[in-house]
N, C-alpha and C positions, 0 to 999 in steps of 0.2 A: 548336543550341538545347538539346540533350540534356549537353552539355559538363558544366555545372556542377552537373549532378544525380549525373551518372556520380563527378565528383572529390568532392562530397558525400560520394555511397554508398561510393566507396573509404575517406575519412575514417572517417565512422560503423562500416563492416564490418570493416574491417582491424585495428583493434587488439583486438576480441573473436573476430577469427581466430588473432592471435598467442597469445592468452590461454589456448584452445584448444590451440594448439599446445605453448605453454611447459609445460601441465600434466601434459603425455605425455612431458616429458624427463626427467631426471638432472638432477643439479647442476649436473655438468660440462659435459652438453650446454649450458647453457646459459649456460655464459662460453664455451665452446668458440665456440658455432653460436648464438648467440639469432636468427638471421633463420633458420634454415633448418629446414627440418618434421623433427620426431624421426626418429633411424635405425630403433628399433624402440621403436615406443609402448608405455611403460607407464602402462598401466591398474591397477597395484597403488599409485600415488599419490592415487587415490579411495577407494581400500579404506583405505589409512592413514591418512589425513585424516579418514575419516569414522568407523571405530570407536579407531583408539589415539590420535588428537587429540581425539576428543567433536567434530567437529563434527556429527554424526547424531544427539544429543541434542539440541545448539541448532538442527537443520533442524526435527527435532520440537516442541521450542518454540515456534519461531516460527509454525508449521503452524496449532497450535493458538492463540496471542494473535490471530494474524488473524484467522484464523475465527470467533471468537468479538466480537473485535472490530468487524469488516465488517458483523455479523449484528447487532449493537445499533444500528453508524452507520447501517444501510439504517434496520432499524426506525424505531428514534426519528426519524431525519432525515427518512425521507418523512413520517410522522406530520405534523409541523413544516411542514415545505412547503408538505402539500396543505392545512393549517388558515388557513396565509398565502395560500394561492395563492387557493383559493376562497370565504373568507368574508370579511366584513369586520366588523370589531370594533372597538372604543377601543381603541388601543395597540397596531395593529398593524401600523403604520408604523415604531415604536418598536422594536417585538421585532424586524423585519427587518432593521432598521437595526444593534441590537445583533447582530444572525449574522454579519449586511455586516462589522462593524467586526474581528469576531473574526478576520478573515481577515489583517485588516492588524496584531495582535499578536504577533511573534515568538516563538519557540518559550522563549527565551536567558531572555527576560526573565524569564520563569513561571517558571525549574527552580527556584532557590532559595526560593519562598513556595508550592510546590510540595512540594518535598520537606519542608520544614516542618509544613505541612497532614497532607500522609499520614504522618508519622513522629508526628505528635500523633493519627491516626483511627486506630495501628494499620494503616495499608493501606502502607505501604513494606516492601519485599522479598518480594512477594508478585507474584503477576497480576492478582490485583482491583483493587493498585493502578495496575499498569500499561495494562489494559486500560483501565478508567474514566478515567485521563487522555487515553489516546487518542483515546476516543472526545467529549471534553470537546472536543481541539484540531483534528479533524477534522469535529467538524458544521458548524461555518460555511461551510467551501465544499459541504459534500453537501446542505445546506438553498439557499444559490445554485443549484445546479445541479437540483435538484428542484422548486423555487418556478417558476424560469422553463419547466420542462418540463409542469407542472401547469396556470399559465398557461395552455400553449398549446392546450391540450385542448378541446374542446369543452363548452360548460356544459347542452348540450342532452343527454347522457349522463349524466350525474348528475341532470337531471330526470325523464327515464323514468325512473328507477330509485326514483325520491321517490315518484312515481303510482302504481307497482305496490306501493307501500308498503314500501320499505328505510329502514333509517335512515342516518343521516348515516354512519357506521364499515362499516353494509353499503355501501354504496356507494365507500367509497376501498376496503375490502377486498375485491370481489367483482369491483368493476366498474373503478376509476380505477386501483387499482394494478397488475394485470395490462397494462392499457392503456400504464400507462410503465415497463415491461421495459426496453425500450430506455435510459434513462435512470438507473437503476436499475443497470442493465449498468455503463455509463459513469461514475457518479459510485463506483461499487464496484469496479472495475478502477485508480481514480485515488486510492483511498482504500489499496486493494493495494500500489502501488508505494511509498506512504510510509511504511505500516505494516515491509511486509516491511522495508523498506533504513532502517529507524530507529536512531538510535545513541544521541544526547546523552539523552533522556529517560530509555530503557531503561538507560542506563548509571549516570543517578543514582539511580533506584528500584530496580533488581535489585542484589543483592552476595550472590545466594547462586548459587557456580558451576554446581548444577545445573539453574536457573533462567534460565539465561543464552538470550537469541536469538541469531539467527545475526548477526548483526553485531558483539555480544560476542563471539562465539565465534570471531570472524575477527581481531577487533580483539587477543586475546589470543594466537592462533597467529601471528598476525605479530612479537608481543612474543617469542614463545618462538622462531622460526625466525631471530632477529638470534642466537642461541645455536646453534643447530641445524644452520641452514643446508641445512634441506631444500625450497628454492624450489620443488621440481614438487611438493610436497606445499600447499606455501601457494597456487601458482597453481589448484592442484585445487580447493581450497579456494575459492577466486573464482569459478572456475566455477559446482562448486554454488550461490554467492548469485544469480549474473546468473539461471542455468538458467532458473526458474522465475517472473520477470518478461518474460524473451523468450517465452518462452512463451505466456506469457496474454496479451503485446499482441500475436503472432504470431494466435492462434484466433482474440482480440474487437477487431483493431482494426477491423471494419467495423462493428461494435455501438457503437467506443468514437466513430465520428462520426456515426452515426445521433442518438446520444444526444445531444451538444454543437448538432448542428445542431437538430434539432428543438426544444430545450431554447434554442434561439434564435430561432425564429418570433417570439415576441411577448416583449415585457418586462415 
C-alpha cells in the first residue's frame, strides 16, 4: 500500500538532493561524477554566487517585494472577503464574481497593457510598480480563499461583539480576524511561493540591475555561466531560490491545511 507513496517521495526528493549535491562540486566533478556526492564539498560556491555574482542583493530584493507585498495582499484581501462574506449589499454577487473571474485571466495576457499603463503613471522600473501589480494579480484567489474561510465563522461572534457596542472594523479587527489566523497563514504562504518564484512580470517592469529579484538574478547567471562555466556556482545559486520555500512549506504545512480545510466547511 505504501509502494507508490515511497517511489513518489523518491521522485519528488531526489532531484533537490542532487541539486544539493551538484552545488558542493567543481565543474569537473560534475562531468566527471554528476551521480556521486562531492569528494570534498565546497562551500565557497555560496560565497561566490552570492557576493561576486550579486545574487545577495537580488535574495534582498526579493525579501523585501514579498514582504511588502504579502502585507497589502493580507490587508486589503481580508478586508474584501470579510465585507463579501458577512454583509450583504446590491452588487455583491457582482464584485465576487469579478475576484472569481480574475482568477481565470492569465498573467501573458496583462504584461503588454500593463507595461504600457505603468510606463505612462511613471511606476515602471521601480517596486511601487512592481509590488501594486502583484498585489493587483494575486487578490482574486486570496479574496477566494478568505470569503470561504469567513463564511465559516460563526455569525454569533460578531454579534456579541455588536452588543457590547464595537463597530463593524472593531469587530473584523479585534475579534474575526485573529479568529482566521489559520487562513490567513494559508492564503499567505500560497501568495509566498508566487511571489518569491516570479519571473515574466518582474522581468518586464524592472530594467534597472540593482533592482532585480532573485529570479532575475538567476535568470541572468545562467546567461553568464553558458560563458563561464561555473556550474557549482549556478547550482548554488538554485539552491539559494528553493531554500526558503522549503522551508516555509516545511514549518506551515500543518497551518497551510488547517486553513484550506476550514476555508472549506461552508460555501
Amino acid at each position: 500500500m505504501y509502494v507508490p507513496l515511497v517511489i513518489y517521495s523518491v521522485i519528488v526528493v531526489y532531484p533537490m538532493v542532487w541539486l544539493l549535491s551538484a552545488s558542493l562540486k567543481t565543474s569537473l566533478e560534475l562531468f566527471e561524477s554528476p551521480w556521486k556526492l562531492p569528494a570534498v564539498p565546497q562551500w565557497n560556491n555560496f560565497g561566490r554566487v552570492w557576493s561576486k555574482v550579486g545574487i545577495g542583493q537580488c535574495f534582498a530584493n526579493s525579501v523585501f517585494v514579498t514582504a511588502v507585498t504579502m502585507f497589502f495582499i493580507l490587508l486589503i484581501g481580508s478586508m474584501a472577503a470579510y465585507a463579501l462574506a458577512r454583509f450583504k449589499f446590491r452588487g455583491r454577487d457582482l464584485i465576487h464574481n469579478t475576484f472569481m473571474s480574475g482568477m481565470m485571466f492569465p498573467v501573458f495576457l496583462g504584461i503588454v497593457p500593463l507595461f504600457l499603463l505603468l510606463r505612462n503613471l511613471g511606476m515602471w522600473n521601480n517596486y511601487f510598480g512592481l509590488i501594486a501589480s502583484y498585489v493587483a494579480f494575486s487578490l482574486s484567489f486570496t479574496v477566494f480563499i478568505l470569503t470561504g474561510f469567513f463564511r465559516s465563522l460563526p455569525h454569533e461572534l460578531s454579534e456579541a461583539g455588536m452588543i457590547d457596542g464595537c463597530s463593524h472594523f472593531t469587530v473584523f479587527w479585534r475579534i474575526m480576524l485573529p479568529i482566521a489566523k489559520p487562513g490567513l497563514i494559508a492564503a499567505g504562504i500560497f501568495n509566498f511561493f508566487g511571489i518569491w518564484n516570479e519571473y515574466p512580470l518582474a522581468l518586464v517592469i524592472i530594467a534597472d540591475d540593482k533592482l532585480r529579484t532573485l529570479p532575475l538574478g538567476i535568470a541572468a547567471l545562467v546567461m553568464q555561466q553558458q560563458y563561464e562555466t561555473d556550474w557549482g556556482a549556478l547550482f548554488a545559486g538554485l539552491v539559494i531560490v528553493m531554500l526558503p520555500t522549503l522551508l516555509v512549506y516545511l514549518f506551515f504545512q500543518r497551518q497551510i491545511t488547517e486553513g484550506l480545510t476550514a476555508g472549506a466547511i461552508k460555501g
